[in-house]
Each structure stands twice: as C-alpha cells, then as structure tokens.
C-alpha positions as CSV (number, residue, x, y, z in Angstrom):
1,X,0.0,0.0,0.0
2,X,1.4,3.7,-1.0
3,X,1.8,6.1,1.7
4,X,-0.4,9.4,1.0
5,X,2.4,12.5,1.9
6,X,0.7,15.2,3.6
7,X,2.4,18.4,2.0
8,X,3.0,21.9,3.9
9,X,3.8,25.2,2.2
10,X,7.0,24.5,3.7
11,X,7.5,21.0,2.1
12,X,5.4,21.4,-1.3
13,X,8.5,21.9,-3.5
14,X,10.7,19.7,-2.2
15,X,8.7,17.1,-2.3
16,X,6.8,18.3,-6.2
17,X,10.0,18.7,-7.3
18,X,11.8,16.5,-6.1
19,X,9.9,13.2,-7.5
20,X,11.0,11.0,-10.4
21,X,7.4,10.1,-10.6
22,X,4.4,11.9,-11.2
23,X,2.7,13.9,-8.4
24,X,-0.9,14.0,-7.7
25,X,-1.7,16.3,-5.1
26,X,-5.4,16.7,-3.4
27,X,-6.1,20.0,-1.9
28,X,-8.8,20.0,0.5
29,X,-10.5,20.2,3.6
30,X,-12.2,18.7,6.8
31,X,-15.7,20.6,6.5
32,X,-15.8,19.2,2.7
33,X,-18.3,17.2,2.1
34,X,-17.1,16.1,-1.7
35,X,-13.4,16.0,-0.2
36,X,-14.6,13.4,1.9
37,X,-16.4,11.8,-1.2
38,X,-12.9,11.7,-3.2
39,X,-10.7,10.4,-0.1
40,X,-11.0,6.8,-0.2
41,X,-10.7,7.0,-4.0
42,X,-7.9,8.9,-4.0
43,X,-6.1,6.5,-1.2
44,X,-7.6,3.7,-3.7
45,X,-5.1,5.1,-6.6
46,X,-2.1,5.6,-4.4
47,X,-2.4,2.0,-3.8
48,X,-3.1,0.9,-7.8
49,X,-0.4,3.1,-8.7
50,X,2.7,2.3,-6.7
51,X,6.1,2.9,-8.3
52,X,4.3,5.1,-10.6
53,X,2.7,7.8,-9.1
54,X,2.9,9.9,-5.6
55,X,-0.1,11.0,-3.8
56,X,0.0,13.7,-1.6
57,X,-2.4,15.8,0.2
58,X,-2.9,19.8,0.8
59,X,-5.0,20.3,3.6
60,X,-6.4,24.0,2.2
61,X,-7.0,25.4,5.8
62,X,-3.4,25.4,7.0
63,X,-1.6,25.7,4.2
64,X,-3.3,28.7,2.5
65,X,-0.2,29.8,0.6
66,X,0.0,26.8,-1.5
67,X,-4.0,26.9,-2.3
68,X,-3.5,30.9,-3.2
69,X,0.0,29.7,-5.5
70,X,-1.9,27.4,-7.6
71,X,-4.6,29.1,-7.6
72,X,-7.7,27.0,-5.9
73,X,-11.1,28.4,-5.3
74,X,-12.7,25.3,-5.0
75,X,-12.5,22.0,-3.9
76,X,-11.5,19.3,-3.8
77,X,-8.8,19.9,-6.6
78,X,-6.7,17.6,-8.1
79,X,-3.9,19.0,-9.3
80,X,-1.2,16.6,-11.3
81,X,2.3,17.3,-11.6
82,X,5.0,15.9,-14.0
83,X,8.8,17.0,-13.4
84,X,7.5,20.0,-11.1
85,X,5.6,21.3,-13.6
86,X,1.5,21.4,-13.6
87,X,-0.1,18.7,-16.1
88,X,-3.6,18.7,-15.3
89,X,-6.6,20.0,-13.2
90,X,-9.5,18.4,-11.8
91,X,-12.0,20.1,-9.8
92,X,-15.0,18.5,-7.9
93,X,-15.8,15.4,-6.8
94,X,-14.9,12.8,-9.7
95,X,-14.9,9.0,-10.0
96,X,-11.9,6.4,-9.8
97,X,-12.4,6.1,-13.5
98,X,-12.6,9.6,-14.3
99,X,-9.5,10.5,-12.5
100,X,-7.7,7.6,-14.1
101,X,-8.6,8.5,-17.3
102,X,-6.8,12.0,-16.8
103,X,-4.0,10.2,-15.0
104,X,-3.6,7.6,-18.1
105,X,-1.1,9.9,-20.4
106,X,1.1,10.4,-17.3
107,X,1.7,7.0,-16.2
C-alpha cells in the first residue's frame, strides 16, 4: 500500500519537485463534504499506482499559501504534476475512472 504524503507550504517543492514520478496532489478540507467523497478513491489510486505515481495531500486550511499559489477556489482539486511542472486539473468530486482517465497519459 502507498503512503499518501501530507504536504505543507514549507515542504510542497521539495517534495513536487523532487519526484522521479508523477505527483498528484489533493487539496482540500475537513468541513468538505465532496473532499470526503474523493478520499478513499484517492487512497484507492495511491495503492493501484505504486512505483508510478505519488499522492499527496494539501490540507487547504493550514496551508493557505499553497492553495493561493496554484490558484484553488474550489475544492476538492486535483492537481497533477509531472517534473515539477503542472499537467492537469481536476476540480469536484470525480470517480476512480474519471481521474484515471486523466491520470492515463502520465503513467
């Protein structure tokens, strides 16, 4: 099973940048309903997609910096990056085969 990295303005680069594999990073909250929605099916892809994918997690309230950066009014978002650099944007509640589909080019 794939450990979910909980990022911090503080460790997003580092840790964005610093991967060999692509990075899908949830930003969200604990008073969001849809977030909640998404959670198990996000945790369901870090585990499909070992070796070739991260999954990380921005928790929007405490890390406001990194939601204002990337520029999320809503979410959840789902934002996918590929050598540090943004590939893709998802926004809203989506299903395991909806997210995959995105993912698909990338892995």
């Amino acid at each position: 099973m794939s450990e979910i990295i909980t990022l911090s303005d503080n460790t997003f680069d580092e840790v964005v940048n610093g991967s060999d594999v692509p990075v899908v990073v949830d930003f969200w909250a604990e008073w969001c309903g849809p977030c909640r929605t998404v959670a198990p099916i996000v945790d369901e892809i870090a585990s499909d997609t070992v070796g070739k994918l991260k999954v990380a997690k921005v928790n929007v309230d405490d890390n406001p910096e990194t939601a204002q950066r990337f520029q999320v009014m809503s979410i959840p978002t789902l934002l996918v990056f590929k050598n540090g650099e943004q590939q893709s944007r998802m926004v809203g509640a989506k299903s395991k085969s909806q997210i995959l589909a995105e993912l698909a080019p990338l892995l």
